[in-house]
ROKE-693613 format. One record per residue (C-alpha): z, y, x. Coordinates in steps of 0.25 Angstrom, whole numbers, plus 5000, padded with zeros to 4 digits. Example, Ala and Ser with C-alpha at 12.3 -4.5 7.8 and 13.67 -1.06 7.14 Angstrom:
BEGIN
PT    c3    c2    c1
PT  5031  4982  5049
PT  5029  4996  5055
This chain:
BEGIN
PT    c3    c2    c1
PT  4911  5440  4019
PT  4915  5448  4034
PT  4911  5461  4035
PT  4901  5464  4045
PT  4912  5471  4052
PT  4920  5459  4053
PT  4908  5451  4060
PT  4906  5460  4068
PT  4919  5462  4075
PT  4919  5444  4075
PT  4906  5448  4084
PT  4913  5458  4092
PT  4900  5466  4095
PT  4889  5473  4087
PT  4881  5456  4083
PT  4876  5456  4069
PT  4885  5444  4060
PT  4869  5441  4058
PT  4864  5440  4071
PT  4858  5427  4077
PT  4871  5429  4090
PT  4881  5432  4080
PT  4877  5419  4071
PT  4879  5409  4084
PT  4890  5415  4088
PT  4897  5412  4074
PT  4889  5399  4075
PT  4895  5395  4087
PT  4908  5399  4084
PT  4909  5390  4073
PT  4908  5378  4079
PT  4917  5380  4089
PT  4926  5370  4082
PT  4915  5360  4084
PT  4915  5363  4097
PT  4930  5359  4100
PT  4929  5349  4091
PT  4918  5342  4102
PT  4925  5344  4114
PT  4939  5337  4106
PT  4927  5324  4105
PT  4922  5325  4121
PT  4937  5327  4123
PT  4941  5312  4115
PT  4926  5306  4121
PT  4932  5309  4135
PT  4946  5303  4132
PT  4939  5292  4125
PT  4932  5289  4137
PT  4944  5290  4145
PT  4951  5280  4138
PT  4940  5271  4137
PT  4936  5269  4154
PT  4951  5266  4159
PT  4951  5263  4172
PT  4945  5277  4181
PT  4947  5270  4196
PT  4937  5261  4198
PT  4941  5251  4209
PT  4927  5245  4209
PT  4918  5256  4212
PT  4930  5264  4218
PT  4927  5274  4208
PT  4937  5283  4198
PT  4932  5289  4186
PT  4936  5304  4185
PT  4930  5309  4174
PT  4925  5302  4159
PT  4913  5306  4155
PT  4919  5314  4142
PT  4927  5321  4153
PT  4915  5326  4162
PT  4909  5330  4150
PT  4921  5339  4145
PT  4919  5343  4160
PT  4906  5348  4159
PT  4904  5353  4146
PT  4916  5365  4152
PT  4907  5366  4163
PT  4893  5368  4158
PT  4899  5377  4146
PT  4907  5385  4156
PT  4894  5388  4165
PT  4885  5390  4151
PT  4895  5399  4146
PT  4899  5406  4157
PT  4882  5409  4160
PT  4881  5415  4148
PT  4894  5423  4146
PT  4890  5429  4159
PT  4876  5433  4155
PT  4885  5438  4141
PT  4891  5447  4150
PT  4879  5452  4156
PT  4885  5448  4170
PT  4872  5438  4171
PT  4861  5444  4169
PT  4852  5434  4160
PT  4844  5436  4148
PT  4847  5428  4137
PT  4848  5431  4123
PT  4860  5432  4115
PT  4859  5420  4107
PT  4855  5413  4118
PT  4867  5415  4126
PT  4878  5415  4117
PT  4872  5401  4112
PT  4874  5398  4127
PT  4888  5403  4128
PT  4892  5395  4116
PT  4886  5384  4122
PT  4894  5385  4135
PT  4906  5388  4127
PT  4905  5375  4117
PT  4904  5368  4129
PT  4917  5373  4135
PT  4924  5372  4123
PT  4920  5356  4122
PT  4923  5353  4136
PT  4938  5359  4135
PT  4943  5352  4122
PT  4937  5342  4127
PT  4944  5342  4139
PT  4958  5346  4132
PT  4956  5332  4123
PT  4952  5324  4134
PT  4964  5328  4141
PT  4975  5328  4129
PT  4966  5315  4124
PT  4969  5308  4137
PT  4984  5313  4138
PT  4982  5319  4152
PT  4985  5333  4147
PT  4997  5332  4155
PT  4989  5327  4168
PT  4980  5339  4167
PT  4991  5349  4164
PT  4988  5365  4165
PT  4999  5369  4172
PT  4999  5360  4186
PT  5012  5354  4193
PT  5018  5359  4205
PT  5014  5348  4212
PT  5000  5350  4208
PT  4998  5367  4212
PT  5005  5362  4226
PT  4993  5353  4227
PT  4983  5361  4222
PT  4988  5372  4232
PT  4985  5359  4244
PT  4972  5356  4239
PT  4967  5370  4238
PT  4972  5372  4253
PT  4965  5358  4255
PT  4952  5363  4250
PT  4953  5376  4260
PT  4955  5364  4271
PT  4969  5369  4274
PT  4975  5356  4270
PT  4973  5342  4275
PT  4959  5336  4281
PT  4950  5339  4272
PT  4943  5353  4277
PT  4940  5366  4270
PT  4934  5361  4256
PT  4934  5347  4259
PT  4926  5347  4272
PT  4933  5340  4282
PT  4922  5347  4293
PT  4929  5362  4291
PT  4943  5360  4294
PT  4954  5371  4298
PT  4961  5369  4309
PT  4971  5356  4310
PT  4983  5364  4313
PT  4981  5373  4302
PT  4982  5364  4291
PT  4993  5356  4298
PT  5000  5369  4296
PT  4997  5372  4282
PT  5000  5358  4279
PT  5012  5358  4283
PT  5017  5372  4276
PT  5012  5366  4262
PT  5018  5351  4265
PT  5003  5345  4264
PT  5002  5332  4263
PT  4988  5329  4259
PT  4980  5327  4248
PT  4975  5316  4239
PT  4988  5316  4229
PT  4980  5323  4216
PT  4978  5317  4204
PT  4965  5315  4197
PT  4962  5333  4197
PT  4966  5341  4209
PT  4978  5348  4210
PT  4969  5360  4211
PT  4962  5357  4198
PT  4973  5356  4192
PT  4981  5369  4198
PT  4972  5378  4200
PT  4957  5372  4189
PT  4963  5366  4177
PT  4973  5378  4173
PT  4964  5388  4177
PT  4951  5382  4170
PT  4961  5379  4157
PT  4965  5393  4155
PT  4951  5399  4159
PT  4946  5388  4148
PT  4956  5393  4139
PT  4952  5407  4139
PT  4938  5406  4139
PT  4937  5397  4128
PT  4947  5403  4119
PT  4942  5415  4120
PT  4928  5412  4118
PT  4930  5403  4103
PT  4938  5416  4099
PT  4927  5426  4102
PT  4917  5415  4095
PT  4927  5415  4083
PT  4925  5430  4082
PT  4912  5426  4075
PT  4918  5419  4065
PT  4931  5427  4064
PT  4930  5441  4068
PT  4939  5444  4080
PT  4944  5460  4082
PT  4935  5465  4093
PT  4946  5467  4102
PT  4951  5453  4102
PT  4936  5449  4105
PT  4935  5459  4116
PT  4948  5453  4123
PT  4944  5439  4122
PT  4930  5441  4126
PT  4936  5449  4139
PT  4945  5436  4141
PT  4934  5426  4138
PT  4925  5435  4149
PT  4936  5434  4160
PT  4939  5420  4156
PT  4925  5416  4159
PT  4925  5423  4174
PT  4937  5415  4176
PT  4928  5403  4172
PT  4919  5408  4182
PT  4929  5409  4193
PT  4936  5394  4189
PT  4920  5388  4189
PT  4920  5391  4204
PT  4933  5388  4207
PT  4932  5375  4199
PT  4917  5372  4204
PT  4920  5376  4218
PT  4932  5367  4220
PT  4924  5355  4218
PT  4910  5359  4225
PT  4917  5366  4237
PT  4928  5356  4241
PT  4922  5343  4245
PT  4935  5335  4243
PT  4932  5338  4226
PT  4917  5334  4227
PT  4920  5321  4222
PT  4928  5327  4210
PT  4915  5337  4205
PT  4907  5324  4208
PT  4915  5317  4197
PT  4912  5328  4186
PT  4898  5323  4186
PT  4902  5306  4188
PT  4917  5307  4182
PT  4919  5297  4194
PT  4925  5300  4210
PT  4929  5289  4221
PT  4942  5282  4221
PT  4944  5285  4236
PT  4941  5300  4232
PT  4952  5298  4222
PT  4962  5293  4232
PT  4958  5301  4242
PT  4961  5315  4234
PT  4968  5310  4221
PT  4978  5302  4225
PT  4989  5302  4212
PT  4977  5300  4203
PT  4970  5287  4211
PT  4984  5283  4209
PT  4983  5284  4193
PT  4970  5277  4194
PT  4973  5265  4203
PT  4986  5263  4193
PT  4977  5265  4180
PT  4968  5254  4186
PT  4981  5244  4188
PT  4984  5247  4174
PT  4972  5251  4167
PT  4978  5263  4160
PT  4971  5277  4164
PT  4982  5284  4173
PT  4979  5299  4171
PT  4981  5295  4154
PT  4995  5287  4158
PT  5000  5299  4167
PT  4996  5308  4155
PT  5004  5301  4144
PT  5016  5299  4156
PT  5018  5315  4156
């Protein structure tokens, strides 16, 4: 049997090993496991759909499906455990200032966090399952930072015709952009493939990392409670879970923001609730990946899982 001393310091504060919070904390953190072991089967029911529905452009309805329904919720589960866990670390660390019981609210927090933790396996399966793991690569091309450099002149309407978020009535002057066009060798736009090259420069990586550090650092200091932890590994990976979690906070309004402030990617937040966007929409703004899709309609095979298995 632990000496009390032992349990103690797996709690990292004063809690009683008897206490109702210290018991659903160690509760919690036991089945973590089984918690990973879910997002591996939504990760394997979002391939499976995948695999199943072949054909993504729709020449009939003029319709492209973006996301499967496994993948939306991956997407969403991360989204709503995110927000549920950064509400209630924020009232953890006092810098909300809501009532709510301990138990209460570290029940919540483990919520949130289950939910995060099912929606990233998940999404790593998903990915490695559907063999696009190089397709959605951490670290971006060349090509793919000078085009997200473009776009995000683009979205302050200093490239091309589109106007300062999208809008097309709050244009700088003609000349200006001719100018600036010229200086960087802007072509136009259109030639991404099915995710931005702003998403995949300057959101995937960021949100990876951010991911990577909140996460792992939150199963350890649940783990504390099963197997103690010396109080000053603790201390450093809750100050690292804590700044990780601001860093959510900053990548949520970035993320968030690109898609509700720039009119041009309205289409795209639209299809995290309907999984589908337009074809002409498609052409218009992802021009390499319509052209995957009107070949995996010739041939019947999905493209984005061909170019995966190519590389």
């Amino acid at each position: 049997m632990r000496p009390v001393s032992m349990l103690l310091a797996a709690a990292g504060d004063s809690w009683l090993p008897k206490s109702d919070l210290f018991q659903l904390n160690f509760r919690m953190a036991s089945v973590m496991l089984l918690v990973a072991a879910g997002g591996i089967a939504l990760g394997l029911f979002a391939t499976a759909l995948f695999r199943y529905r072949r054909v993504r452009l729709n020449i009939k309805t003029g319709e492209v499906r973006r996301h499967t329904a496994g993948h939306m919720l991956a997407h969403w589960a991360n989204a709503v455990g995110f927000l549920l866990a950064l509400f209630t670390g924020a009232i953890m660390l006092k810098w909300l200032p809501v009532p709510m019981g301990k138990v209460p609210l570290y029940t919540l927090h483990y919520i949130g966090a289950a939910l995060v933790l099912i929606g990233l396996v998940a999404t790593v399966v998903n990915a490695v399952t559907k063999g696009t793991t190089s397709v959605h690569r951490l670290i971006p091309s060349r090509h793919h930072i000078r085009q997200a450099f473009l776009e995000v002149l683009g979205y302050a309407g200093l490239l091309g015709d589109r106007g300062i978020l999208g809008f097309r009535a709050l244009q700088w002057p003609a000349a200006w952009r001719r100018d600036l066009a010229k200086a960087v060798g802007f072509s136009g736009f259109g030639r991404d493939g099915k995710y931005l090259a702003a998403e995949e420069v300057l959101s995937y990586p960021l949100w990876a990392l951010v991911g990577l550090a909140i996460v792992s650092t939150g199963i350890l200091k649940a783990a504390r409670f099963v197997y103690p932890l010396p109080l000053a590994a603790v201390k450093w990976l809750t100050i690292v879970h804590d700044w990780a979690a601001v860093g959510t906070v900053v990548m949520l309004f970035a993320h968030v923001g690109a898609l509700v402030l720039v009119r041009t990617n309205w289409p795209l937040f639209a299809s995290m609730f309907t999984g589908k966007v337009r074809a002409a929409y498609v052409k218009e703004n992802h021009g390499e990946w319509y052209e995957e899709l009107v070949a995996e309609v010739e041939q019947g095979e999905p493209a984005e899982r061909n170019k995966g298995a190519a590389t």
